[in-house]
N, C-alpha and C positions, 0 to 999 in steps of 0.2 A: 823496651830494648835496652840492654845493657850499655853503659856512655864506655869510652875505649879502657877509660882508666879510672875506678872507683874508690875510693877509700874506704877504710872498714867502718870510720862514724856517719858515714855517708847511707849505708846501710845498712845500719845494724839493728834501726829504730823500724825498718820494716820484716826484718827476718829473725829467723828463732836459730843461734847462736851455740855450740858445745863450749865453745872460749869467748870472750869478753873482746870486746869492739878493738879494744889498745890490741890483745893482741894479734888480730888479723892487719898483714903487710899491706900496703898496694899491690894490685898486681893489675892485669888485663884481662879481664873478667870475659870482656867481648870473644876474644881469642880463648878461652876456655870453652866458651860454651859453645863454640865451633868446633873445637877438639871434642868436646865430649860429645856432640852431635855425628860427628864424622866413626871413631873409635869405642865410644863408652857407653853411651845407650841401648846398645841392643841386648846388651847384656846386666847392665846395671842398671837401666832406666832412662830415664831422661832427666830426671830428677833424684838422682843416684839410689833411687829406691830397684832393690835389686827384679828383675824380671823370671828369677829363677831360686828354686834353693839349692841350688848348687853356687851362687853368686854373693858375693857380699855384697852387705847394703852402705852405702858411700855418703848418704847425705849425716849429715853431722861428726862425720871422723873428721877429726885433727886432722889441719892440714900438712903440719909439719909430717906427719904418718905416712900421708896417703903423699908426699911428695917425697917420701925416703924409700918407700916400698918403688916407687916407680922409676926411681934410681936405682933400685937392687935388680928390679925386674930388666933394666936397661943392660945394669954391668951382667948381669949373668947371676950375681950371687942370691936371689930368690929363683930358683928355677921353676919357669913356664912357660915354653913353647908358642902358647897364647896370648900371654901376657908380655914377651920378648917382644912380640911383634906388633903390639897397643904402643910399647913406650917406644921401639924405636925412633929415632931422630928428634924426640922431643928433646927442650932445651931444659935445663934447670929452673929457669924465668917461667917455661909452660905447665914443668909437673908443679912448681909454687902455685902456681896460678890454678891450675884444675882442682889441686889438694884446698885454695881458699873458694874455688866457684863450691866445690861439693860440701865442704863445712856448711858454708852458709843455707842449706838445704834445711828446713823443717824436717822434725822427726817425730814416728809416735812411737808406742810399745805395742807388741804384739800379744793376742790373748796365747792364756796356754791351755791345750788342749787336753793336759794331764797334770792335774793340779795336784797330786800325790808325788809325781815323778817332779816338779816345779817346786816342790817344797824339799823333796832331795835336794835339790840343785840349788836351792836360797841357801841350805843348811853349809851347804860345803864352800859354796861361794863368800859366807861371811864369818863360818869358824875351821873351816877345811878339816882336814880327819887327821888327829893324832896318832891314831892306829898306825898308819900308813907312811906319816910325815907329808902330806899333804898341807901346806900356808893358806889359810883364805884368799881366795882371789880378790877378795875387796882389800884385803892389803898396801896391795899394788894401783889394780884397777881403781882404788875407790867404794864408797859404801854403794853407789847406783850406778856403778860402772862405767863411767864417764870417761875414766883412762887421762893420760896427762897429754902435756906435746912431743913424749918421749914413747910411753904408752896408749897402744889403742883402746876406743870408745871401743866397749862390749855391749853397752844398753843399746836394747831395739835388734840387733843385729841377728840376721839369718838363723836359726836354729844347728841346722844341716852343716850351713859353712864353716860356724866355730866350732863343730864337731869333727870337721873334717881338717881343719887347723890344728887342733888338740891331737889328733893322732899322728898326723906330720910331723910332729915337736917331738910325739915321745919317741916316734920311728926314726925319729933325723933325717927324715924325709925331707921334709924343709929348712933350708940353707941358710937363713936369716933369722938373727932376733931367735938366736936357738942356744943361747948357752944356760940359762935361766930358767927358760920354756921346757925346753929337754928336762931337765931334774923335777919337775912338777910335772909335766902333763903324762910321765912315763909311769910314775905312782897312782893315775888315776885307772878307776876301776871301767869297764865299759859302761857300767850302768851312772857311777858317777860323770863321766862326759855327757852320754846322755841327757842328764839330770840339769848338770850346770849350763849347759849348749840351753836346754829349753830355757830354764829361767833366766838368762842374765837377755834374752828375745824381749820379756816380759818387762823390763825396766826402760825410763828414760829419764 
């Protein structure tokens, strides 16, 4: 059982880490894992491995991320009606804290099921299309898609979800983290979403 107040070198020597021991906060680990028992598991898991693909998978996102998304999803400015009503009342101290319990989550890569269309999706992910003006996403993301404290982890993650992200961005659909995302994800093709949605599953 989790002790009320953990430090990141405290356990970092038993869990498998996206960021490095220094930079995971204190937080209240205990109270995270009560919130995400009560709020976050039936949809993301219990070990923020998603239960669905329609759901993103939580275990190894930066905390910083998964604690700013939960803040947008609070003020309003990520809009979801389902997601409004996850973060209500939470404190800044709690989404810190659920963004450090889900980091610290073990992660694998997912196999791909169309290794033609995952070779699409390697290609654009690390030289993007000139044609197009499409940027390599590992530019940003990184060569394995690891994403920084500012950007999100893409390695491992939902197939379906990132794809359904991608088209949010080019539609302006989605209200956050969209001025950058909009001018990329609106040049890509469907079949490149597709393609890079599979493969960046594939990575860890």
């Amino acid at each position: 059982m989790w002790k009320k107040t953990v430090s990141a070198a405290g356990f970092a020597c038993c869990l498998s880490f996206a960021a490095t021991a220094a930079d995971l906060p204190e937080v209240d680990l205990e109270r995270a894992a009560q919130i995400s028992a009560g709020r976050c598991s039936l949809c993301h898991g219990a070990d923020g491995e998603s239960a669905s693909a329609l759901y993103p998978r939580l275990a190894g996102q930066h905390h910083q991320y998964i604690a700013r998304q939960l803040a947008d999803f609070q003020s309003g400015r990520r809009k979801s009606d389902t997601m409004a009503s996850m973060a209500e009342g939470l404190t800044p101290e709690e989404m810190l804290a659920l963004g450090v319990f889900f980091e610290s989550k073990p992660t694998k890569p997912r196999q791909a099921r169309d290794a033609e269309l995952a070779g699409v999706g390697r290609f654009v992910f690390h030289r993007g299309n000139e044609e197009s003006g499409v940027p390599a996403c590992a530019s940003c993301h990184g060569e394995r898609g690891l994403g920084t404290d500012q950007l999100p982890r893409l390695a491992g993650q939902v197939p379906k979800y990132i794809e359904s992200q991608l088209k949010s961005f080019g539609q302006r659909e989605r209200t956050n983290d969209n001025a950058v995302m909009h001018s990329i994800a609106s040049k890509l093709t469907e079949l490149e979403i597709k393609a890079v949605s599979l493969y960046v599953s594939t990575l860890d």
